[in-house]
FIKOLZA-1660 file (N, C-alpha, C; in steps of 0.1 Angstrom, whole numbers, plus 5000, padded with zeros to 4 digits):
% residues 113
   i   px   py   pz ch aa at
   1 5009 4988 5000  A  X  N
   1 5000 5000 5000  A  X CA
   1 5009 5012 5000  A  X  C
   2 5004 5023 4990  A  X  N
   2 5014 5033 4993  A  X CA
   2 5004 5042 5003  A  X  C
   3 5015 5049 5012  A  X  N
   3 5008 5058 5025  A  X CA
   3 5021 5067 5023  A  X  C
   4 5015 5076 5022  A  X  N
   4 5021 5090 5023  A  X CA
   4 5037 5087 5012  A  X  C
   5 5032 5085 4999  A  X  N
   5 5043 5083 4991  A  X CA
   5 5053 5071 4993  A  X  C
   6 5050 5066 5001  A  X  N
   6 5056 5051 5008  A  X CA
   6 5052 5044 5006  A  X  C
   7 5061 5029 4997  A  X  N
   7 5054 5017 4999  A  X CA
   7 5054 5010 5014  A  X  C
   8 5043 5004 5015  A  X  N
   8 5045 5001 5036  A  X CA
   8 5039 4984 5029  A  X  C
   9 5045 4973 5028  A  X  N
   9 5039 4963 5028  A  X CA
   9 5037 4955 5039  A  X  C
  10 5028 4945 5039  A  X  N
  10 5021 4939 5048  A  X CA
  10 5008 4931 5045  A  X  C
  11 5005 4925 5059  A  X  N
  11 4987 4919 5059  A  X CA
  11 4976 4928 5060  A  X  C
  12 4969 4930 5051  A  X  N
  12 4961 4937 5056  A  X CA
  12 4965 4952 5059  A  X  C
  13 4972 4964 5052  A  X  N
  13 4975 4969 5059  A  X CA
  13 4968 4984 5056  A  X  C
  14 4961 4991 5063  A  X  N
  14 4955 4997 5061  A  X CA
  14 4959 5017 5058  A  X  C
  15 4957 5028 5055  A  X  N
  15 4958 5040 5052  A  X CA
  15 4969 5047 5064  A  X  C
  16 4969 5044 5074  A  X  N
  16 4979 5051 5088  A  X CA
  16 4990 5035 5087  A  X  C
  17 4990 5025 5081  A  X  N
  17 4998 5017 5083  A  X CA
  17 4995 5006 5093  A  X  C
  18 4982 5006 5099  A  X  N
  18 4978 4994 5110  A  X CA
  18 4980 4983 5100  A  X  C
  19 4977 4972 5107  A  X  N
  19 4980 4955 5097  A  X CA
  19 4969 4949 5107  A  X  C
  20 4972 4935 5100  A  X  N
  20 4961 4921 5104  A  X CA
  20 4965 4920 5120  A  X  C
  21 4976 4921 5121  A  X  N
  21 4984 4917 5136  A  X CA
  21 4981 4930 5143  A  X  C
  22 4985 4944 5142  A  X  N
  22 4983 4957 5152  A  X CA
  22 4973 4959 5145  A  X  C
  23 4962 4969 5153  A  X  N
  23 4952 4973 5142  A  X CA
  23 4945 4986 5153  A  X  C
  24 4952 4988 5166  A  X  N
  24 4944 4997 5176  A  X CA
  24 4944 5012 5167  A  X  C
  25 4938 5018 5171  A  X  N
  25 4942 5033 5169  A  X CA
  25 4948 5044 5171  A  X  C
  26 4959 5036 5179  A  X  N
  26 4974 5040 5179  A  X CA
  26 4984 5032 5173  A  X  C
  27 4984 5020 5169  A  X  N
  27 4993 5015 5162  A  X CA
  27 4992 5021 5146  A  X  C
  28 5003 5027 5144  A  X  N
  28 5004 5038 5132  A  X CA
  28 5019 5041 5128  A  X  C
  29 5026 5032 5131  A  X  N
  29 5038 5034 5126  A  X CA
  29 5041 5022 5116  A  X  C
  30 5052 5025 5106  A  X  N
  30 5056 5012 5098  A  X CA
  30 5074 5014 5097  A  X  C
  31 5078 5003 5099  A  X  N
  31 5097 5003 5103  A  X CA
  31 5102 4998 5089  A  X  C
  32 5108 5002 5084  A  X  N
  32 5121 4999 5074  A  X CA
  32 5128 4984 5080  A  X  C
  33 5131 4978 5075  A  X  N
  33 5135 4966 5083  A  X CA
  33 5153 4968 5075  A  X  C
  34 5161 4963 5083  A  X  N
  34 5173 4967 5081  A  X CA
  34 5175 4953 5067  A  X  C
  35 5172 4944 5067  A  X  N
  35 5175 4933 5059  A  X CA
  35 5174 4942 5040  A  X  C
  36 5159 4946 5041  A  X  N
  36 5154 4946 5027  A  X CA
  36 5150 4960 5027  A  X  C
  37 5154 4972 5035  A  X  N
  37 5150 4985 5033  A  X CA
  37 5136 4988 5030  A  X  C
  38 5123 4978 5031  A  X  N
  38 5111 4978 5027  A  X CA
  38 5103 4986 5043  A  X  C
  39 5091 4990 5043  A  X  N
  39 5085 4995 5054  A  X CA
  39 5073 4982 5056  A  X  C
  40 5070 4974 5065  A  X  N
  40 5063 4967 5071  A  X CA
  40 5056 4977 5087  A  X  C
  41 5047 4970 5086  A  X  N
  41 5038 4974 5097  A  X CA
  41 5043 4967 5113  A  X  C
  42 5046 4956 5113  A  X  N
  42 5049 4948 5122  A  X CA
  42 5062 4940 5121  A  X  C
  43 5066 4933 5129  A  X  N
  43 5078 4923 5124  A  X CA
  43 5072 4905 5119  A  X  C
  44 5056 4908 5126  A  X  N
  44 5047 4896 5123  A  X CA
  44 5049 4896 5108  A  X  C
  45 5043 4912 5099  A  X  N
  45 5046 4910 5083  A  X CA
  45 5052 4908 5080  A  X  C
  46 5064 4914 5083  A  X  N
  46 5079 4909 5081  A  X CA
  46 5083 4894 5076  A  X  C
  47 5078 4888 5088  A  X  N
  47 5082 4874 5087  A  X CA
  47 5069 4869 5080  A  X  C
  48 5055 4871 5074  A  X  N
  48 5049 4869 5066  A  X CA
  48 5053 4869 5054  A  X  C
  49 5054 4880 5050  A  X  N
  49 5060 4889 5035  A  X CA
  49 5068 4895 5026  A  X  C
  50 5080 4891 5041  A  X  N
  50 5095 4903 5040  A  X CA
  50 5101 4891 5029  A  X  C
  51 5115 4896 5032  A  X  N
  51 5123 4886 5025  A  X CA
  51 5131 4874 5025  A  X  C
  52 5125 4874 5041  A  X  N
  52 5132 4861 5048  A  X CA
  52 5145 4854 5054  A  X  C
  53 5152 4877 5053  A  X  N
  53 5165 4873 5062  A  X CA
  53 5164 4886 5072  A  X  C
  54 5156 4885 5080  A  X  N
  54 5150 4895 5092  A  X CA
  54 5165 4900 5096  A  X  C
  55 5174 4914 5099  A  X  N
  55 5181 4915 5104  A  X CA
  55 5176 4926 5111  A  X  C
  56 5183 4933 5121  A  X  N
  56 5183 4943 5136  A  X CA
  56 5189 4954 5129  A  X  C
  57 5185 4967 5131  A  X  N
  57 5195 4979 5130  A  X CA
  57 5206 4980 5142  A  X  C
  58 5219 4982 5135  A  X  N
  58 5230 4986 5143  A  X CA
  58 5233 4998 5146  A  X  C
  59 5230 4999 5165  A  X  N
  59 5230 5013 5167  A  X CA
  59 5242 5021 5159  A  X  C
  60 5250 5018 5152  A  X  N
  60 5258 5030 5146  A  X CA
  60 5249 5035 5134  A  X  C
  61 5239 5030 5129  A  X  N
  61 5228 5032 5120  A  X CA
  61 5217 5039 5124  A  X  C
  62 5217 5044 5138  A  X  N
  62 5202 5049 5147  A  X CA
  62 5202 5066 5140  A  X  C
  63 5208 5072 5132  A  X  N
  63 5207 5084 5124  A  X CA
  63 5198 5077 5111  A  X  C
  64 5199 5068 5111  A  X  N
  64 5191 5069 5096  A  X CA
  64 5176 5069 5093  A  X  C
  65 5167 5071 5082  A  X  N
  65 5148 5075 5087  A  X CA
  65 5149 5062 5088  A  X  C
  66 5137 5058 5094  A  X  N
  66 5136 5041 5094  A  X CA
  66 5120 5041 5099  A  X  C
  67 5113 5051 5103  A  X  N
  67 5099 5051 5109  A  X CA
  67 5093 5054 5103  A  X  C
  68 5079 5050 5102  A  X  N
  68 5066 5062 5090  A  X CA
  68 5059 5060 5097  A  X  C
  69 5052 5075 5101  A  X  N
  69 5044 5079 5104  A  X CA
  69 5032 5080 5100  A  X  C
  70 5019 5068 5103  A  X  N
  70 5011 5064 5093  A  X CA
  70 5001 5078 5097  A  X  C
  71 5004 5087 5105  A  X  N
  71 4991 5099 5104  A  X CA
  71 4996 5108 5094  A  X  C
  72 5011 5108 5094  A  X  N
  72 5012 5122 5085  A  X CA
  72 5023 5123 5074  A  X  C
  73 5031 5111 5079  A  X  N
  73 5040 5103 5064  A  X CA
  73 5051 5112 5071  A  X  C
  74 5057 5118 5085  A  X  N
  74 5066 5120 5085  A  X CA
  74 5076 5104 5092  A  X  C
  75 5085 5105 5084  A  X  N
  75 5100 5098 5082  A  X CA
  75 5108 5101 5098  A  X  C
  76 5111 5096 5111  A  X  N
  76 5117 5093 5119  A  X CA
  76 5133 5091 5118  A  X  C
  77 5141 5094 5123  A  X  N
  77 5154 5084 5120  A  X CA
  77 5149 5078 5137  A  X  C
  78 5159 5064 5137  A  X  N
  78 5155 5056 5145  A  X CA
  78 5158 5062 5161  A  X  C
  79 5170 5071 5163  A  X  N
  79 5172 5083 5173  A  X CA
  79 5161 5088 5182  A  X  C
  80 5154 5091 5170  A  X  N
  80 5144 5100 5172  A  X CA
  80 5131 5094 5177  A  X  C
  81 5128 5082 5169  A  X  N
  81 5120 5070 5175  A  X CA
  81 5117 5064 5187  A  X  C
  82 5129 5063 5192  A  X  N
  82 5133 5056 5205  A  X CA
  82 5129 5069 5217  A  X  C
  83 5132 5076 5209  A  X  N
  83 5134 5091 5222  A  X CA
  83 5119 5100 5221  A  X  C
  84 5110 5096 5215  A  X  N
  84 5096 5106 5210  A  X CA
  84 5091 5099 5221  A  X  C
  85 5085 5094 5230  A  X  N
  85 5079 5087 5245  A  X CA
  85 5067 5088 5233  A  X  C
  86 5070 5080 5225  A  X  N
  86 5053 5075 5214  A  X CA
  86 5043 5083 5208  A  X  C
  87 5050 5097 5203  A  X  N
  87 5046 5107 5200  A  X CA
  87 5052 5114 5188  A  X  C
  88 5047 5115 5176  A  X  N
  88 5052 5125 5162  A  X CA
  88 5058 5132 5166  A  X  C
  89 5066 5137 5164  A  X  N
  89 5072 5150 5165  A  X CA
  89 5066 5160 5155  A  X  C
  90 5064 5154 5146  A  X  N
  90 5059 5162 5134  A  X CA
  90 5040 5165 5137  A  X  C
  91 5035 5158 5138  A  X  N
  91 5016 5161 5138  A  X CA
  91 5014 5157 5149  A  X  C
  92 5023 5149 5161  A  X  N
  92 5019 5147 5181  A  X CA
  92 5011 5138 5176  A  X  C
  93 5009 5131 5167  A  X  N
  93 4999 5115 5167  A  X CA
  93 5002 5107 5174  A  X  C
  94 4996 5102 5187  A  X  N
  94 5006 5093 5196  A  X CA
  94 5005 5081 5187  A  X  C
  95 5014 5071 5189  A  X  N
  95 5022 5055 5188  A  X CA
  95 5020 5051 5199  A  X  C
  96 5019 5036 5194  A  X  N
  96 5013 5027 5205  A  X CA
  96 5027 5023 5214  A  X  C
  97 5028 5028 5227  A  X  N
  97 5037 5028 5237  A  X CA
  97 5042 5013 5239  A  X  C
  98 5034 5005 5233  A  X  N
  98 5035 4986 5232  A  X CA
  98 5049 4983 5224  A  X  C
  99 5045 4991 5214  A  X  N
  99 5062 4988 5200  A  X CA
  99 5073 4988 5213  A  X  C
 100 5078 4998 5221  A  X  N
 100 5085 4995 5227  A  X CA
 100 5091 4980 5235  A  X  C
 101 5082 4968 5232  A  X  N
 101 5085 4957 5239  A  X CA
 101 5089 4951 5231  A  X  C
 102 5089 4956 5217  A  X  N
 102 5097 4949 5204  A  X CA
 102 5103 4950 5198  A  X  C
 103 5110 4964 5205  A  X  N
 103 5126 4973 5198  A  X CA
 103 5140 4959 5198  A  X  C
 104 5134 4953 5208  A  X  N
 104 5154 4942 5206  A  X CA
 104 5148 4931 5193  A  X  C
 105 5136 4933 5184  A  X  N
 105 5134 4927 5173  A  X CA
 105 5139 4938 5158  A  X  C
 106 5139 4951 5166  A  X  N
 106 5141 4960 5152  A  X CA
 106 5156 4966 5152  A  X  C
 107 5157 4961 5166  A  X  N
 107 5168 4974 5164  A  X CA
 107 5180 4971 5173  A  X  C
 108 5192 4968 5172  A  X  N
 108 5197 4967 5184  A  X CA
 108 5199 4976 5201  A  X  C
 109 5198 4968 5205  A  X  N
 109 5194 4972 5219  A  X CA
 109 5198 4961 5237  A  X  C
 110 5200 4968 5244  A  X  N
 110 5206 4962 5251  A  X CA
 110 5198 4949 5260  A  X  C
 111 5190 4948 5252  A  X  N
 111 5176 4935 5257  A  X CA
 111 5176 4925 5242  A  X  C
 112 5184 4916 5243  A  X  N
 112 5176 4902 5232  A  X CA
 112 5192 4905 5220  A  X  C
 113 5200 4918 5224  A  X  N
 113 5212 4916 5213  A  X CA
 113 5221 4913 5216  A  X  C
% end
């Protein structure tokens, strides 16, 4: 689906970037996955749809965009991601405060790396 000039692939995935797996109305973000540079909604799509070599961003890479903002198509670098307490910076659309229990799946981090 393209959302805000972005392709964001996935299950199901809807106009803000929700999927079959998140779907509240705050889940609205979609991550660049370090393997295939693609935006997925979840890491569930990921491993549905991606390309089937899931890798982690390396924090010397946390400057780069890697977030979409499914309210308003603003682009995150992952810095900035981690540090927004679930909140745009650009349009304050809160994010679902949950992603945070799945950052040692996206990103390296000192939990699961």
């Amino acid at each position: 689906m393209n959302i805000h000039g972005r392709l964001v692939f996935g299950i199901q995935v809807d106009t803000e970037t929700r999927c079959a797996h998140y779907h509240k109305e705050i889940d609205r973000i979609a991550i660049k996955f370090y393997c295939c540079h693609q935006y997925f909604p979840c890491y569930k799509c990921h491993t549905e749809c991606g390309c089937g070599q899931p890798k982690i961003w390396p924090n010397n890479y946390f400057d780069e965009k890697a977030i979409l903002c499914g309210s308003c198509g603003h682009e995150l670098t992952i810095s900035q991601y981690l540090t927004c307490q679930s909140t745009c910076p650009n349009c304050h659309s809160e994010f679902n405060p949950g992603c945070n229990l799945h950052a040692h799946l996206y990103f390296e981090t000192d939990i699961g790396s």
